[in-house]
C-alpha positions as CSV (number, residue, x, y, z in Angstrom):
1,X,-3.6,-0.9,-13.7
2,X,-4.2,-0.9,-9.9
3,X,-0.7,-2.1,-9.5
4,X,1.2,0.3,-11.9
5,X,-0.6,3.1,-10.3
6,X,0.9,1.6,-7.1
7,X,4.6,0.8,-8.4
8,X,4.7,4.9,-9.8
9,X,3.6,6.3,-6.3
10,X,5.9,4.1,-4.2
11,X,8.8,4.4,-6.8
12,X,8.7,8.1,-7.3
13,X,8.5,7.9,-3.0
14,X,11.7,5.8,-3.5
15,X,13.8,8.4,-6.1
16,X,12.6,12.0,-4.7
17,X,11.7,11.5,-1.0
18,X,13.7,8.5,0.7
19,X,16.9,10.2,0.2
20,X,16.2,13.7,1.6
21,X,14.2,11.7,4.6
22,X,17.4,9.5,5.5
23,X,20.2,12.3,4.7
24,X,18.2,14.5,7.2
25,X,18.3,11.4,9.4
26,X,22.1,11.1,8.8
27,X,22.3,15.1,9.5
28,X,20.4,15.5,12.3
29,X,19.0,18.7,10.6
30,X,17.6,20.1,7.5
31,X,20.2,21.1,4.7
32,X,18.3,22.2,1.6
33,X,16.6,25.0,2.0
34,X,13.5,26.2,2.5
35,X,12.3,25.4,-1.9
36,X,13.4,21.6,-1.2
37,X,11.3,22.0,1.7
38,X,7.7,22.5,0.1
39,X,8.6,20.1,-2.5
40,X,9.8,17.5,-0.1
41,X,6.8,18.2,1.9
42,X,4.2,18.1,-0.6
43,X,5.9,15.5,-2.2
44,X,5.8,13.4,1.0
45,X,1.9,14.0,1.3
46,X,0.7,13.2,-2.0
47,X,2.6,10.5,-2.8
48,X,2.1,8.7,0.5
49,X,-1.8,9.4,0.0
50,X,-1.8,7.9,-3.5
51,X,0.2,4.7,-2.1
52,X,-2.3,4.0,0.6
53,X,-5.5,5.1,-1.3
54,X,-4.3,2.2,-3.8
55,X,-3.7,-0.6,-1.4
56,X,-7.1,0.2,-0.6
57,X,-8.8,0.3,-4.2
58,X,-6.6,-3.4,-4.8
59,X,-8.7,-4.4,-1.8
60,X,-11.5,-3.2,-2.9
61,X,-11.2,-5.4,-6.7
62,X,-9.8,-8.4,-5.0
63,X,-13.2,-8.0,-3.1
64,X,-15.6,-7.6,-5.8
65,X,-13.9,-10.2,-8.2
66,X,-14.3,-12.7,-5.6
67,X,-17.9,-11.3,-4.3
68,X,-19.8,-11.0,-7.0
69,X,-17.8,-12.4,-10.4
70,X,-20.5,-11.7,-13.5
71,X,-20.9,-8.1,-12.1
72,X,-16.9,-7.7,-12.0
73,X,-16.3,-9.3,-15.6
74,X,-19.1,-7.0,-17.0
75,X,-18.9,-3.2,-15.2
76,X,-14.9,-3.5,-14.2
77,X,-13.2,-3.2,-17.2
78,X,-9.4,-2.1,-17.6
79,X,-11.4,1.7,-18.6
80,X,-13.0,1.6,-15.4
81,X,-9.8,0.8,-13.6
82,X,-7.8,3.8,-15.3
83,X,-10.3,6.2,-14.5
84,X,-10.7,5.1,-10.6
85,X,-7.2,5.0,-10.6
86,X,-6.7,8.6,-12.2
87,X,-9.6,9.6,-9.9
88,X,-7.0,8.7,-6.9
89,X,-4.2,10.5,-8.1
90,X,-6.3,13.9,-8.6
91,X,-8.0,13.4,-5.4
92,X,-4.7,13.3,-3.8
93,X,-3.3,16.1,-5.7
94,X,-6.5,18.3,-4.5
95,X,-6.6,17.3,-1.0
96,X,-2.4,17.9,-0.7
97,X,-2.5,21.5,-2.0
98,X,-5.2,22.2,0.2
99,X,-3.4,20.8,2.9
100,X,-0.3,22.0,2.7
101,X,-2.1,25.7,1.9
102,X,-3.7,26.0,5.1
103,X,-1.1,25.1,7.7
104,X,2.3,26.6,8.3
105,X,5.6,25.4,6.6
106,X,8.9,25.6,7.6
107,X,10.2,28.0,10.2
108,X,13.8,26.7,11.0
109,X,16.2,26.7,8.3
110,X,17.2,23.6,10.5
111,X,13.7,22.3,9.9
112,X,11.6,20.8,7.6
113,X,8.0,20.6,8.9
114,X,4.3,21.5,8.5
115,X,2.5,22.3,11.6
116,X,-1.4,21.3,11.2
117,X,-3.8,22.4,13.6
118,X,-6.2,19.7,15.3
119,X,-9.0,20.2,12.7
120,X,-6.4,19.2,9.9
121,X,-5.0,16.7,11.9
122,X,-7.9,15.0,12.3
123,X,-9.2,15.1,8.8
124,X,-5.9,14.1,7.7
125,X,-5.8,11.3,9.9
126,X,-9.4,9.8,8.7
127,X,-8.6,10.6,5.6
128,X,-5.1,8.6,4.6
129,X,-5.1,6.4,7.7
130,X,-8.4,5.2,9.4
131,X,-10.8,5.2,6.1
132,X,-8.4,3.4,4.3
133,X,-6.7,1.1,7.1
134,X,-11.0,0.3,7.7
135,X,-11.6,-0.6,4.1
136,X,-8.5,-2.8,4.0
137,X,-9.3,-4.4,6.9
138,X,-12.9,-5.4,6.6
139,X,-12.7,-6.0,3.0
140,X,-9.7,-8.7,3.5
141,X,-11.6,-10.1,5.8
142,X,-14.5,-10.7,3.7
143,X,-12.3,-12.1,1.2
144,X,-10.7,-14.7,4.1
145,X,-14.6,-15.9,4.4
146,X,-15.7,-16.3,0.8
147,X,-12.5,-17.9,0.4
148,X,-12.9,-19.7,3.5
149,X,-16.4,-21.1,2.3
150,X,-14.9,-21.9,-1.5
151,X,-12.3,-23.8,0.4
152,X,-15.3,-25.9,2.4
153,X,-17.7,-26.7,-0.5
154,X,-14.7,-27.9,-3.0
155,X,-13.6,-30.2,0.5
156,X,-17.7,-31.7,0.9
157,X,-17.9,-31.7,-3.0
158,X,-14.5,-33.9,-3.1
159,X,-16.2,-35.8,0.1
160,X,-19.5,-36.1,-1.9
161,X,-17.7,-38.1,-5.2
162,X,-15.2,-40.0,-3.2
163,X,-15.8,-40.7,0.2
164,X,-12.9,-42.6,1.6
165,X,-10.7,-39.8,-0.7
166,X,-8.1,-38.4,2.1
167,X,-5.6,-37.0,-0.3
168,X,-7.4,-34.4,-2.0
169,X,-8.9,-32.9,1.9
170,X,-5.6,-30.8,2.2
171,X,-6.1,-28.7,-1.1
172,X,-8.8,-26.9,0.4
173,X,-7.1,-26.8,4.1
174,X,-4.0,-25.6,2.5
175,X,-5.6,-22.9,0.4
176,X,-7.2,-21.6,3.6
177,X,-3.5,-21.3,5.1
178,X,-2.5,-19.6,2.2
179,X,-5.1,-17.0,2.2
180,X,-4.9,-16.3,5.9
181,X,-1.0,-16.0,5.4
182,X,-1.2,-13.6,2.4
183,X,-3.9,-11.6,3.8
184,X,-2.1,-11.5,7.4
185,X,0.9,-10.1,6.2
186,X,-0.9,-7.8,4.4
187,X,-2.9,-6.2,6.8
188,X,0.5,-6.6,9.0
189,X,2.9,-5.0,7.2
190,X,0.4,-1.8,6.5
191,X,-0.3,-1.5,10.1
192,X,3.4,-2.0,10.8
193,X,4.3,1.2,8.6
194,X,1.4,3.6,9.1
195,X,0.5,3.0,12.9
196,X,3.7,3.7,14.7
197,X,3.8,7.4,12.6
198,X,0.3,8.2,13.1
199,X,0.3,7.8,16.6
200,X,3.5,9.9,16.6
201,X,1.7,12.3,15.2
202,X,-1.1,12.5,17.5
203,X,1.0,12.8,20.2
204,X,3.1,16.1,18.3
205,X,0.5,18.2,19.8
206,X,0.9,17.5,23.3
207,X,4.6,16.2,23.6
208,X,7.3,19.1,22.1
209,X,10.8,18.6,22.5
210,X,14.0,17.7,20.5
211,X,13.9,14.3,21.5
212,X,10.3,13.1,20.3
213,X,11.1,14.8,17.0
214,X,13.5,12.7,16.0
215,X,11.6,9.9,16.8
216,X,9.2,11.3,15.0
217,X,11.6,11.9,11.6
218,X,12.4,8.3,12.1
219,X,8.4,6.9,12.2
220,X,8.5,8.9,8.7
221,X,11.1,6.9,7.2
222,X,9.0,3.7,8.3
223,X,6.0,5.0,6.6
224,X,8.2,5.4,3.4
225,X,9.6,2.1,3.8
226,X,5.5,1.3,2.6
227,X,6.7,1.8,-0.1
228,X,9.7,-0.3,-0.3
229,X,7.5,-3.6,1.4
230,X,4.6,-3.0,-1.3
231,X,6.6,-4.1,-4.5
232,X,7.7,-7.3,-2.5
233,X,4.0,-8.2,-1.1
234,X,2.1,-7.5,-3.8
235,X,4.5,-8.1,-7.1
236,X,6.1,-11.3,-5.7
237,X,2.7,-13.0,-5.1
238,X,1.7,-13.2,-8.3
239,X,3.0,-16.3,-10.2
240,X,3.5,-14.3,-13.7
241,X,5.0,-11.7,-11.9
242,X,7.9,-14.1,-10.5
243,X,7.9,-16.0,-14.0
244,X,8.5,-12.4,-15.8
245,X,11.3,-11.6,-12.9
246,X,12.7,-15.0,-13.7
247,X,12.7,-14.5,-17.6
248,X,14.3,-11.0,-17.0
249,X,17.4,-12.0,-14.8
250,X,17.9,-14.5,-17.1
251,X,18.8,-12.2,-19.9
252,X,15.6,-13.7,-21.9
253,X,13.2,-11.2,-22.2
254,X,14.4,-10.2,-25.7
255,X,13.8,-13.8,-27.0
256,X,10.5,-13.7,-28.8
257,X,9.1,-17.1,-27.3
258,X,9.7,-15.0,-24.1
259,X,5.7,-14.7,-23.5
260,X,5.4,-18.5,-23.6
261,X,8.4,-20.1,-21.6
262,X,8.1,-22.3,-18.9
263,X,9.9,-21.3,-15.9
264,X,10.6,-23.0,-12.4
């Protein structure tokens, strides 16, 4: 559920706001009016809050599935899930329209901005960037160690049966490499895309000119590219995700034993 919330935010980012973002790019100015403008704006915000929010709640499961099992299996039913999920997307929707409400729109025909004050700036900042980016961060983190300390009981319970066993020490060692390589481009990749813009962004108070606005347009497309990174990291790690993309290139989705193949 956590992931189907994710895949509707970042492909409804990919069919209504990536296109007006890069033809502005391609222009070098706004084209489509000031009505565009509030729904391209508003668009932008909510749907890039409901993206990040959810890389966040994933975070949050993978971390409570892994800390504390009999509590996850019992309270965090697929219910649960659709509620917290829904939660996100109304919280979003609440927090945009606020947002968007008390700062000024577009001024330029030529432009397409909202100019927050520093109160809103702040609060925005804490509230789709650091609070999330923090609960990503230390909650991966965790998961590394719990992992990390699966990892060394299975390697001194292997030790324990067999001692002179040497071929089943690099399970756990490789597992650990695993881990740390999935959770490092995680955290990577969401740094990579939301860092760059936010500090652009701090900087639009102080810094005006023609120049670091475009530079600024352009750290908005890499936010947005978020959402073109998330199906690959997220999606393509999952081994029945890659069997289902198999079975569906393959023109054998419609074959009833579908659910059941065996692909490599």
């Amino acid at each position: 559920m956590l992931l189907l919330s994710l895949a509707m935010a970042d492909i409804l980012v990919g069919v209504f706001i990536m296109p007006l973002q890069f033809i502005w790019l391609i222009e070098s100015c706004w084209i489509f009016g000031t009505t565009i403008c509030a729904f391209y704006n508003f668009t932008s915000f909510h749907l890039t809050s409901v993206s990040v929010h959810n890389v966040a709640l994933i975070a949050v499961d993978r971390y409570l599935a892994l800390s504390n099992p009999f509590f996850y299996s019992k309270k965090v039913t697929v219910n649960v899930i659709i509620f917290v999920a829904s939660l996100n997307w109304m919280f979003s929707l609440g927090y945009n329209t606020v947002l968007t409400y008390c700062n000024d729109g577009q001024k330029c025909p030529t432009e397409c901005i909202i100019v927050m004050n520093e109160i809103w700036s702040f609060v925005d900042l804490v509230v789709v960037f650091v609070l999330p980016c923090s609960i990503m961060i230390v909650l991966y983190l965790k998961v590394f160690a719990i992992a990390k300390r699966h990892a060394n009981a299975i390697r001194a319970a292997n030790s324990h049966v067999n001692p002179g066993a040497s071929k089943t020490d690099h399970v756990p060692k490789h597992s650990e490499r695993k881990a740390a390589k999935v959770l490092g481009i995680l955290v990577s990749v969401f740094l990579l895309c939301l860092v760059p813009y936010y500090t652009c962004s701090f900087l639009s108070e102080s810094i005006q000119s023609k120049s670091f606005n475009d530079v600024l347009n352009y750290m908005f497309a890499l936010l947005y590219l978020n959402s073109l990174f998330n199906p690959i990291i997220y999606a393509l790690f999952y081994p029945w995700f890659q069997k289902s993309i198999k079975i569906m290139f393959r023109c054998r989705i419609c074959s009833s034993e579908s659910s059941h193949m065996q692909v490599k």
